[in-house]
DRENVOKOL-450342 format. One record per atom (N, C-alpha, C): residue in one letter; y, z, x. Coordinates in steps of 0.001 Angstrom, whole numbers, plus 500000, padded with zeros to 6 digits. Example, Ala and Ser with C-alpha at 12.3 -4.5 7.8 and 13.67 -1.06 7.14 Angstrom:
# residues 2
a494310507800513190/a495500507800512300/a496700507800513200/s497750507080512850/s498940507140513670/s500030507870512900/
This chain:
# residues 395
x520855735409055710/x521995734518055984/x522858734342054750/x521915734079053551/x522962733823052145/x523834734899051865/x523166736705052112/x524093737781051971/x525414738204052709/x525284737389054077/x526030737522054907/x527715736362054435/x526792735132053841/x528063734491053455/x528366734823052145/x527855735073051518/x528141735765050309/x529159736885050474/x528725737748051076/x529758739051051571/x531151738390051997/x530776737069053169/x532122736600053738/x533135736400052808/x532687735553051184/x533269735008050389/x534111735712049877/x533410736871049792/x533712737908048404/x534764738025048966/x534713738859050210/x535994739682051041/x537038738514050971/x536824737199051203/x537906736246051050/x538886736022049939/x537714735958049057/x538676736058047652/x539599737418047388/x538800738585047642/x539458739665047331/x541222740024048170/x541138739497049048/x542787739257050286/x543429738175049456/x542726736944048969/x543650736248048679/x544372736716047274/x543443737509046274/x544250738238045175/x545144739137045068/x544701740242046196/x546269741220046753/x547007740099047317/x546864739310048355/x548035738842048462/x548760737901047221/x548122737629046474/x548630737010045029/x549600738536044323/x548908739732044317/x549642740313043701/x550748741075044477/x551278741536045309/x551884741609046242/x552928740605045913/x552806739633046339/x553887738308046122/x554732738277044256/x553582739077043330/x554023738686042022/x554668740361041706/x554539741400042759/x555014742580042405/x556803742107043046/x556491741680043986/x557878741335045102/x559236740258044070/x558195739595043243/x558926738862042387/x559567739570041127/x558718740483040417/x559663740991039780/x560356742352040158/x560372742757041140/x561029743356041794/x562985743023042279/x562925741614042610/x563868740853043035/x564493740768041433/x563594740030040469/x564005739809038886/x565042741119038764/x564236742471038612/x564892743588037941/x566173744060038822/x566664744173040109/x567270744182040770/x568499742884040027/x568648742097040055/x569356740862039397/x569794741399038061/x569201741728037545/x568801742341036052/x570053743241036430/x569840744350036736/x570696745512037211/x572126745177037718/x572197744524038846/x573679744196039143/x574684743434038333/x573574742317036831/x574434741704036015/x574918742843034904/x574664744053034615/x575109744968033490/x575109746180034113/x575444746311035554/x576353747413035824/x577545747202035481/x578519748549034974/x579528748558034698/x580576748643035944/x582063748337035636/x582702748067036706/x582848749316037642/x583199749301038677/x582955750767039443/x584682751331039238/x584983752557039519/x586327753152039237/x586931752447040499/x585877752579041869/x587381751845042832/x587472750435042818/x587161749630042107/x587486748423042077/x588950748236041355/x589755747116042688/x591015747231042493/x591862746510041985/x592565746506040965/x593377745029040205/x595220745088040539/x595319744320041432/x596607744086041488/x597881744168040393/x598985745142040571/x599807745324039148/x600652743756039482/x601415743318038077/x602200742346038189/x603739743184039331/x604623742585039610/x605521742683039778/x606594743755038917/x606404743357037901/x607347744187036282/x606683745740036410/x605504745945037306/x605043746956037215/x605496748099038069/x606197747923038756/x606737748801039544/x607969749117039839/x608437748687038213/x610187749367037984/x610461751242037989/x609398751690037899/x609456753113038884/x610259753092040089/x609899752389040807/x609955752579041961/x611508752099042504/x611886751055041349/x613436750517042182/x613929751678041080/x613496752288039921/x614412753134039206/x614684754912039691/x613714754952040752/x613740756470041144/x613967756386042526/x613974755203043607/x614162754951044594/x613006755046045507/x611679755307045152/x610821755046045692/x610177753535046282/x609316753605047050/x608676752215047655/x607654751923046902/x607527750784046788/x606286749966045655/x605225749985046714/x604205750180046129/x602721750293046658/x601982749246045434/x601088748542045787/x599712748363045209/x599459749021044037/x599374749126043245/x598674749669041677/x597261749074041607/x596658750243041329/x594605750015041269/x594750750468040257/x594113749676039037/x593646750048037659/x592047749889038151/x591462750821037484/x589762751077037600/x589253751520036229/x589096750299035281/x588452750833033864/x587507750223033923/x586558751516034321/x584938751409033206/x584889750826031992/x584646750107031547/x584659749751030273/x583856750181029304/x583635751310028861/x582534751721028424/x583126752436027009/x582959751418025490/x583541751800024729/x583110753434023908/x581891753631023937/x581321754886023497/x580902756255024587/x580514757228024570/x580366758334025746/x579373757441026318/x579702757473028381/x579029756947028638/x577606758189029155/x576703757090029389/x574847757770029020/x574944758904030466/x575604758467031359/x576127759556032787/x576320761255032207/x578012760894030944/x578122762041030696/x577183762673029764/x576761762168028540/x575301762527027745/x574416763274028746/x573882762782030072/x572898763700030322/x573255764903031077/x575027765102031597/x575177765995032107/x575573767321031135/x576101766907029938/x576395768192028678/x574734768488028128/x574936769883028269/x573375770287027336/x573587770072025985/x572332769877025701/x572424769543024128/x572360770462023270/x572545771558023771/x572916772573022837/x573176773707024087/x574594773381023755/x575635774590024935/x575796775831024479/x575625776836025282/x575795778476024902/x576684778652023858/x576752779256023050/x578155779535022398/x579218780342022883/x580242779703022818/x581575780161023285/x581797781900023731/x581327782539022507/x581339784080022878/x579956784590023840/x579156784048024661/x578123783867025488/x578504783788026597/x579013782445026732/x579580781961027983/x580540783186027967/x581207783709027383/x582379784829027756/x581361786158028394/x580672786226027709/x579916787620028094/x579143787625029235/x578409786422029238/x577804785738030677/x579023785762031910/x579779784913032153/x580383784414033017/x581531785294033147/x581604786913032249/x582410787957033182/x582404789011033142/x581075788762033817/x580165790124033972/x580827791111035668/x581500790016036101/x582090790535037731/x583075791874037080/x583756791094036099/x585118791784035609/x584762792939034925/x583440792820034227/x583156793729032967/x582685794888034145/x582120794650034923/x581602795745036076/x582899796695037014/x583764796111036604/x584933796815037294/x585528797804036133/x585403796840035055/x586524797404034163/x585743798351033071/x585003797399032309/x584190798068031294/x583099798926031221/x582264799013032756/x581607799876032864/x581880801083033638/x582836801042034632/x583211802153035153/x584417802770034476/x584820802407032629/x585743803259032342/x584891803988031355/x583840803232030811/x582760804276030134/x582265805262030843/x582366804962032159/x581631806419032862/x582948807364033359/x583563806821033168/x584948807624033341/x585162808688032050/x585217808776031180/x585305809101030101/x584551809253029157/x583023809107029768/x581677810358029732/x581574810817029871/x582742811219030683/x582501812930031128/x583534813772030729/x584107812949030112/x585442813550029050/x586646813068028933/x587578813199028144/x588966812702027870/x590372813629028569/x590187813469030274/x590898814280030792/x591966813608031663/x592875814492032428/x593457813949032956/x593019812735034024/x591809813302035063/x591036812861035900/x590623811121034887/x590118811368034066/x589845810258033340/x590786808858033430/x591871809291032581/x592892809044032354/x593483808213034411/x593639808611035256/x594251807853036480/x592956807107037023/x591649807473036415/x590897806717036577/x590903805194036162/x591613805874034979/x591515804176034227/x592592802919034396/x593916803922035066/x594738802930035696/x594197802408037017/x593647802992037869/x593088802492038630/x592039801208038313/x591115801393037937/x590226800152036795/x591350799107036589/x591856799291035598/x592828798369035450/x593748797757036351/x594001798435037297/x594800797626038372/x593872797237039249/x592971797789039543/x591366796641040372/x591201795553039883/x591399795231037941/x591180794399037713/x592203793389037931/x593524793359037891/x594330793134038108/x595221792633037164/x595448793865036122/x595745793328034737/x597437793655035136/x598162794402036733/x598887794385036919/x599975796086036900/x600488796018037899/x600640797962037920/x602095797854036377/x602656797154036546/x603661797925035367/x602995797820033770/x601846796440033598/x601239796130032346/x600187797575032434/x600047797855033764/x598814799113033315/x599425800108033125/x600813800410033339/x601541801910033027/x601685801958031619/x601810800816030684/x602468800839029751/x600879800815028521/x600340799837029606/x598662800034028364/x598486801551027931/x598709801973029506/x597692803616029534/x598431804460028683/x599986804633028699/x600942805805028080/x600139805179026781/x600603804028026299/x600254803973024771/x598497804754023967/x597873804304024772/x596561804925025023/x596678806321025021/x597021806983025651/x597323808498025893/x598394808709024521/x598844808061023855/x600355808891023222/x598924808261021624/x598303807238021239/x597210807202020254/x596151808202019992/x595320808297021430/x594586809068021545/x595216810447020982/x596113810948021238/x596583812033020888/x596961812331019673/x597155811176019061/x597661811079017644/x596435810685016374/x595583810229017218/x594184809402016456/x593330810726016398/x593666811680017456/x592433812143017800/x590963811385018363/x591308810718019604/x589950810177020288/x589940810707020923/x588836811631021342/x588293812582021914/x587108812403022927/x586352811187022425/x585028810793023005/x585198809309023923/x583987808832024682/x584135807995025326/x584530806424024251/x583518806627023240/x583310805499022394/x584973805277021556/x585610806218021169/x586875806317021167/x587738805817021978/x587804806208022689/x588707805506023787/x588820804374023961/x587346803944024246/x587059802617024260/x587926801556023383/x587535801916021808/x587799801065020842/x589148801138021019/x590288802107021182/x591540801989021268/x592055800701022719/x591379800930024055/x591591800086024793/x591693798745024212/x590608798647023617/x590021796449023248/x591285796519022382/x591953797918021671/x592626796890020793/x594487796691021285/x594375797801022444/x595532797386023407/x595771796220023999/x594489796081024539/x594530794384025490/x594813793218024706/x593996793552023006/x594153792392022441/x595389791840021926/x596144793102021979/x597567793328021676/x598437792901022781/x598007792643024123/x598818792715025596/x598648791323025129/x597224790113024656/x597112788867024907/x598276788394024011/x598435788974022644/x598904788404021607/x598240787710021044/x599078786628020053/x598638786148019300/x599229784124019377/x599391784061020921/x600418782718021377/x599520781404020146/x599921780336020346/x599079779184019772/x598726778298021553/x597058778625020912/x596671778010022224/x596096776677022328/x596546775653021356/x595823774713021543/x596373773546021847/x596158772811022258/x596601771596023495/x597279770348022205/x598575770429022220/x599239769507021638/x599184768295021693/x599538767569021165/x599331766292020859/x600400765004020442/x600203764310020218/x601194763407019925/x601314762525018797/x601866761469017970/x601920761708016401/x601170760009016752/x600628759416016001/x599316758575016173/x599749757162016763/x601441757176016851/x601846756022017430/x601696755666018790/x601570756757019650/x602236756928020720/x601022757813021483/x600544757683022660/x599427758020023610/x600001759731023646/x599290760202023731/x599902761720024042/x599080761843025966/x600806762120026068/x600572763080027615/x600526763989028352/x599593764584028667/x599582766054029703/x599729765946031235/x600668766638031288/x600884766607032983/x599982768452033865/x599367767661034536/x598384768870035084/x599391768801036296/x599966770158037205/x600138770403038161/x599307772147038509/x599821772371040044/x599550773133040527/x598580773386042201/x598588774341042744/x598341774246044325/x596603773510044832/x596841772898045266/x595145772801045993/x594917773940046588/x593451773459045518/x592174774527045665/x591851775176044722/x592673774959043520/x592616776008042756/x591822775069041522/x591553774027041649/x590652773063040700/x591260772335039915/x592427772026040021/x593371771275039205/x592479769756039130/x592177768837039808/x591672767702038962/x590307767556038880/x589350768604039239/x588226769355038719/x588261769884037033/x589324770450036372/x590153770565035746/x590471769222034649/x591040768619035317/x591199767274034299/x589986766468034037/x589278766042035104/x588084765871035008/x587542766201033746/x587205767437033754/x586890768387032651/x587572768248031042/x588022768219031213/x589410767768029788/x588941766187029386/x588662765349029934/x588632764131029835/x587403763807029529/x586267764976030104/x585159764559029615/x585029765227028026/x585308766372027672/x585950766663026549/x586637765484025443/x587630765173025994/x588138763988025227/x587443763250024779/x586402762738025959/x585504761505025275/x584576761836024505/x584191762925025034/x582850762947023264/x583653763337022774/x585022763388022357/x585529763734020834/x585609762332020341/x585702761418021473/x585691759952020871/x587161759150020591/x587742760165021475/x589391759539022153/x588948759085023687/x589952757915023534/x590103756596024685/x591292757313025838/x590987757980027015/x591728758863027843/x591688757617029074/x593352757506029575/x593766757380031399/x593557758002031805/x593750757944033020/x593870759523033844/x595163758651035362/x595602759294035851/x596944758772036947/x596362760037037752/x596418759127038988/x596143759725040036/x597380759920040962/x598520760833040201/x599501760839041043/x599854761688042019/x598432762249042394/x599106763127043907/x598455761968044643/x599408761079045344/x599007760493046481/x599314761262047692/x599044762154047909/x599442762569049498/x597676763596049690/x596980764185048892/x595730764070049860/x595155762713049248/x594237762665050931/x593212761727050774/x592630761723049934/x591523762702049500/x590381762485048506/x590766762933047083/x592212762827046868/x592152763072045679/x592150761907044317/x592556760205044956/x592734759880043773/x590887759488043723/x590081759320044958/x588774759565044991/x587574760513043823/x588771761229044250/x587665762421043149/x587760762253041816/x589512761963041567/x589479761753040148/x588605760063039932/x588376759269040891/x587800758344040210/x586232758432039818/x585594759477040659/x585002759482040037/x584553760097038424/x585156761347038227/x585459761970036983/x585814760758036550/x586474759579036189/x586745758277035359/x585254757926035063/x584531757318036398/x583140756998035987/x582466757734035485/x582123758867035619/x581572760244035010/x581496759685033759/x583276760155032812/x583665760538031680/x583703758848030883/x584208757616031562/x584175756492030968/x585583756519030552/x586756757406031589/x587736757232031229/x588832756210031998/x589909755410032131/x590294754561032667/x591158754740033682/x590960754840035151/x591946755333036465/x593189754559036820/x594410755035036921/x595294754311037846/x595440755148038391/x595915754196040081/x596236754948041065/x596680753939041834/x597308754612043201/x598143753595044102/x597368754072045902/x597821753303046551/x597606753832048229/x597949754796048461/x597464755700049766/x598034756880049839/x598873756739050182/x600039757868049733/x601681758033050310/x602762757430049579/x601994756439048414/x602736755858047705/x603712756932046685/x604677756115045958/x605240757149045043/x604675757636044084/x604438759303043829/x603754759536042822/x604440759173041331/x605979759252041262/x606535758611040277/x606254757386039754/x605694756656040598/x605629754706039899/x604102755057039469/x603370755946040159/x601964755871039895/x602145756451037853/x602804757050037775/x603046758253036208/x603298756927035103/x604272756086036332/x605490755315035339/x604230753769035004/x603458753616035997/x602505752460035505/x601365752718034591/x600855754053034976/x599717755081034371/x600145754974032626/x601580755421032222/x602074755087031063/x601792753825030371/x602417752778030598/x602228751457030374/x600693750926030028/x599978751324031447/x598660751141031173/x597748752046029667/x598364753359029193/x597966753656028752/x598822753036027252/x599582752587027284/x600731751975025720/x599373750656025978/x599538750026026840/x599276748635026651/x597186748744025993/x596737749643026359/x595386749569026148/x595174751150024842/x596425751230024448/x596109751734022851/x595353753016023106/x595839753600024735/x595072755042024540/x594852756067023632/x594481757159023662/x594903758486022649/x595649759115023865/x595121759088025148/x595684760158026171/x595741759578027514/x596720760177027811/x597283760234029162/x597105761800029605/x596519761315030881/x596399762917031885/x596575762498033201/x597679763173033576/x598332762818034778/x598196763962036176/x597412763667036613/x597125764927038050/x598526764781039089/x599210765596039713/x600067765545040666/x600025766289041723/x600623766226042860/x600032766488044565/x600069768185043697/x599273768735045017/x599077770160044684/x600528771114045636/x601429771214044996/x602690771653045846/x602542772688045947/x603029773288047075/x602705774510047721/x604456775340047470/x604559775852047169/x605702776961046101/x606484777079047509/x606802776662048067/x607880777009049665/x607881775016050334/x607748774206049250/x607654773474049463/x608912772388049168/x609944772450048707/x611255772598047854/x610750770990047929/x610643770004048780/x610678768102048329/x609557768447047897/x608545768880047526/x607308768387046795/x607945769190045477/x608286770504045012/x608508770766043992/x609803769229043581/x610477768833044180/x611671768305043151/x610399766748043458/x610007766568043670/x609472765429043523/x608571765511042477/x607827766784041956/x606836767466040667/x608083766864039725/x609428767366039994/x610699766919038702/x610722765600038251/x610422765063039601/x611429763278039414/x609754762717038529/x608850763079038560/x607230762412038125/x607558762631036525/x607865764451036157/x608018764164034693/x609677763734033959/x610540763445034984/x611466763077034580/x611345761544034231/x610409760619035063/x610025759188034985/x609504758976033650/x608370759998033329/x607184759917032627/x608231759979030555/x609114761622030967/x609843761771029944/x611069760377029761/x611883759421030583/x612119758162030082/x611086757082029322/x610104757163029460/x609045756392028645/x608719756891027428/x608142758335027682/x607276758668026471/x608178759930026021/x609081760331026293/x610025761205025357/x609536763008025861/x609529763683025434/x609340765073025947/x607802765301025607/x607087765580026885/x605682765614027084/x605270766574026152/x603890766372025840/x603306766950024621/x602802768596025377/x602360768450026781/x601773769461027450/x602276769375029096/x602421770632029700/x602783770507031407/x601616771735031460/x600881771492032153/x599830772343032419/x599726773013033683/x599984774184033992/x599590774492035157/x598714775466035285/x597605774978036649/x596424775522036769/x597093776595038156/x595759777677037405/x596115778533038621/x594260779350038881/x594180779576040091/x593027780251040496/x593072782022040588/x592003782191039045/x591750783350038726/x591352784658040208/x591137783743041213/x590584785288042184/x591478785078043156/x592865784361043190/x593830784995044003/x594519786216043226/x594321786611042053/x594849787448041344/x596312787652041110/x597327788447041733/x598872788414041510/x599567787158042464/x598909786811043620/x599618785895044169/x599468784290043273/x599161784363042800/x599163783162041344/x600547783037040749/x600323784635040739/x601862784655039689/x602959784359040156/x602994784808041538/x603962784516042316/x604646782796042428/x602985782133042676/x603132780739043254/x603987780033041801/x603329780436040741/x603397780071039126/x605010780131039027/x605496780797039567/x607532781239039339/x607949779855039767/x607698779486041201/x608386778365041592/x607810776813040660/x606789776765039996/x606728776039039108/x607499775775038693/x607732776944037577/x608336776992037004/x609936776573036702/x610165777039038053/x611489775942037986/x611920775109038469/x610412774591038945/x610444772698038562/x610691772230037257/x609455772341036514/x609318771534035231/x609243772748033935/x609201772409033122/x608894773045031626/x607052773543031649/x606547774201032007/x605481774565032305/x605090775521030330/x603971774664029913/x603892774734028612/x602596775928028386/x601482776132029007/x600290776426029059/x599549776979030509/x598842777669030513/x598179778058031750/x596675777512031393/x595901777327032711/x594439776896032949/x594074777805033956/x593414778478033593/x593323779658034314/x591312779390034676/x591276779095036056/x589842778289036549/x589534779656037449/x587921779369037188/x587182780630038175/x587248781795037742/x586932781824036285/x587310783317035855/x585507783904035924/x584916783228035969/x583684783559036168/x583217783943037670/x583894783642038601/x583838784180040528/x584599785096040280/x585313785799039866/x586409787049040169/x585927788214039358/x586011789437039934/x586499790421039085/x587939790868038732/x588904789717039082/x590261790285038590/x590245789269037250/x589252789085036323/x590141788631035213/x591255789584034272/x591395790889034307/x592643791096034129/x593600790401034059/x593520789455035224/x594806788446035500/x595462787952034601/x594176787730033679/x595010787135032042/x595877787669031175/x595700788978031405/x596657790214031140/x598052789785031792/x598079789976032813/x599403789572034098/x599993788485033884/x599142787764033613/x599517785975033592/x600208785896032460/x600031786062031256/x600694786260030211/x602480787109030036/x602246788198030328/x603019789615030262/x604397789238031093/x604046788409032566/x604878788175033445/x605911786987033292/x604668785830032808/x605236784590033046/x605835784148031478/x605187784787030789/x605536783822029028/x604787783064028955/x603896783074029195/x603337781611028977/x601898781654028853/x601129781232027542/x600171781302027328/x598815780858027980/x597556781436028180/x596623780970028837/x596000780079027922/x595935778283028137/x595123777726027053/x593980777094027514/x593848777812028513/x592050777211028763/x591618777836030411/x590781778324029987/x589730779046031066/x588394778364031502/x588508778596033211/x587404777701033503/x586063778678033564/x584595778651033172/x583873779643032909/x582728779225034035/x582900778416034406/x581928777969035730/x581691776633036135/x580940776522037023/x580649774945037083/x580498773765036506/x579825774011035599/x579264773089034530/x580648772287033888/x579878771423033003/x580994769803032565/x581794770878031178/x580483771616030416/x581183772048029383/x582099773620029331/x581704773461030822/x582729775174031383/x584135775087031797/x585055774303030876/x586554774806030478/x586364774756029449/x586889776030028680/x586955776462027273/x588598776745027458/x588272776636025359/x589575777172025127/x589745778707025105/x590831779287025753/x590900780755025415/x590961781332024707/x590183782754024412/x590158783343022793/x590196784799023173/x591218785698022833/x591378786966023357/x590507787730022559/x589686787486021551/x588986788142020934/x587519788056021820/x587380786740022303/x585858786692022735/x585839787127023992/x587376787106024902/x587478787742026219/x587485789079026362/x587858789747025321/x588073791174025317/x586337791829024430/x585948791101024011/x584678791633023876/x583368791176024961/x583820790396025327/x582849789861026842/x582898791177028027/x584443790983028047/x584774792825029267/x583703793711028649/x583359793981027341/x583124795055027360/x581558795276026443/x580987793851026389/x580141793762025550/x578759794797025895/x578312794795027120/x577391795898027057/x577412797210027609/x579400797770027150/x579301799073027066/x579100799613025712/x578995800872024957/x578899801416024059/x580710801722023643/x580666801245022327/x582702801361022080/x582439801902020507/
């Protein structure tokens, strides 16, 4: 009888201690939760009403006033988001080149070594314009590579494959030039601004995104303006790239004017002592004539504030190949188009394009997208691109 209540006891006590601990797990459970929602940082879509004074855009360009959403993270140092998405020790620059265009190098660099393994002939020779226009370095830039090639060779005496070779890398490097490719700036008074345009799809605020997370581990204080209001998910996406990077969003409702969005985006960035302004705009489609003059009236707003923009960036997608170039003309005479961003050079085998893109338009390529990743827009380097084409042929 005593074992039996004895046993009863035990088992009694033992329920009433899980349920003691249970109740004291549930408690600090609730604690840390509390904990958490008091030092989360503010979210990008949380929305702050502009004053009134804020939307002299809009009576000055004739647009309709919308709502202004400022969304700053407040996060004075890189926030711990972007830290764990950059590796801590990223490929080096001439890597990522050799890695990420290997599509291109397979068109170009390995089937002109086997072209001209088997000798320095005519056959050779239309082989290699062909190559070159697969790649899509462009039919009149490849007439003029190849004669020069053919009129050296003849004069150098290159006779062999490895010959040839070395004369090509130093044609192309010669087709890139020698432009200045690096992203201007503004003199320490005054926020410096880049205006990103160009078509959806082609990664334009994927793109800024990218730039901004850049910015911040350099340990510059970046806006970003979400002024294509006409798709839905775009001032979305860029907000999140804000939270990402810890950089500070304006934006307006959809449909609003993208001009007042540029012209408050400014202000916001004078009034909070930015280094940068980066301004995304709708993705206009080149047969689009009110979205191109409306691309005008955004940096015409932007240039009454802050004086003649430091950068107009336009992105273009490396594997439409020549129809880029095409779309790139009517840009062009929208705005002052300063730089190319040339994204997806790592999906295509037409990087040639960079060849084309250059040769056609004037206008320098200053940053290539090399793949997915946070730290895959680089700056362009015709030395590390032209040895990537061709790094594991024999030259």
């Amino acid at each position: 009888m005593f074992d039996v209540l004895d046993t009863a006891q035990l088992v009694g006590v033992l329920i009433a201690v899980a349920i003691l601990l249970v109740v004291l797990l549930a408690f600090v459970a609730v604690r840390r939760r509390g904990d958490d929602r008091t030092v989360a940082p503010p979210r990008p879509d949380e929305e702050v009403a502009a004053s009134d004074d804020d939307v002299s855009a809009d009576r000055d360009e004739g647009g309709v006033a919308a709502t202004d959403v400022i969304a700053p993270p407040e996060v004075p140092d890189t926030p711990a988001a972007l830290v764990e998405e950059v590796e801590a020790e990223p490929l080096p620059l001439g890597e990522r080149f050799r890695q990420r265009l290997a599509r291109t190098r397979n068109v170009l660099g390995v089937s002109v070594a086997e072209l001209f393994g088997r000798g320095v002939d005519e056959q050779a020779w239309e082989g290699l314009e062909e190559a070159l226009i697969t790649a899509d370095v462009g039919v009149t830039a490849t007439m003029e590579i190849v004669e020069e090639l053919r009129r050296r060779s003849r004069e150098e005496g290159a006779t062999t494959a490895d010959a040839v070779l070395d004369l090509l890398k130093q044609e192309l490097r010669a087709a890139l030039g020698t432009a200045d490719r690096t992203l201007a700036r503004a003199d320490d008074r005054d926020p410096t601004v880049w205006l990103v345009t160009g078509v959806n799809g082609t990664g334009k605020t994927t793109s800024i995104g990218k730039l901004a997370a850049v910015e911040r581990r350099g340990g510059r204080s970046v806006v970003l303006a979400a002024a294509d209001t006409f798709r839905a998910a775009a001032a979305e996406q860029l907000g999140i790239w804000a939270q990402r990077t810890g950089a500070h969003l304006v934006r307006k409702d959809e449909g609003a004017d993208p001009a007042s969005v540029a012209y408050e985006a400014y202000d916001a960035a004078t009034t909070r002592d930015a280094d940068l302004l980066i301004v995304d705009t709708a993705g206009r489609l080149q047969n689009k004539r009110e979205l191109m003059d409306e691309l005008g009236k955004v940096k015409r707003v932007l240039e009454k504030q802050a004086g003649p923009l430091e950068e107009t960036l336009l992105v273009l997608d490396a594997t439409t190949g020549q129809n880029g170039i095409s779309q790139a003309r009517a840009f062009l005479d929208a705005v002052d188009v300063t730089g190319i961003v040339l994204t997806k050079l790592d999906g295509s085998s037409r990087g040639g394009i960079v060849v084309a893109v250059q040769r056609e338009l004037g206008l320098p390529v200053k940053l290539v997208g090399l793949g997915e990743g946070i730290d895959d827009l680089a700056t362009f380097d015709p030395e590390l691109f032209v040895a990537g084409l061709f790094s594991d042929v024999a030259s």
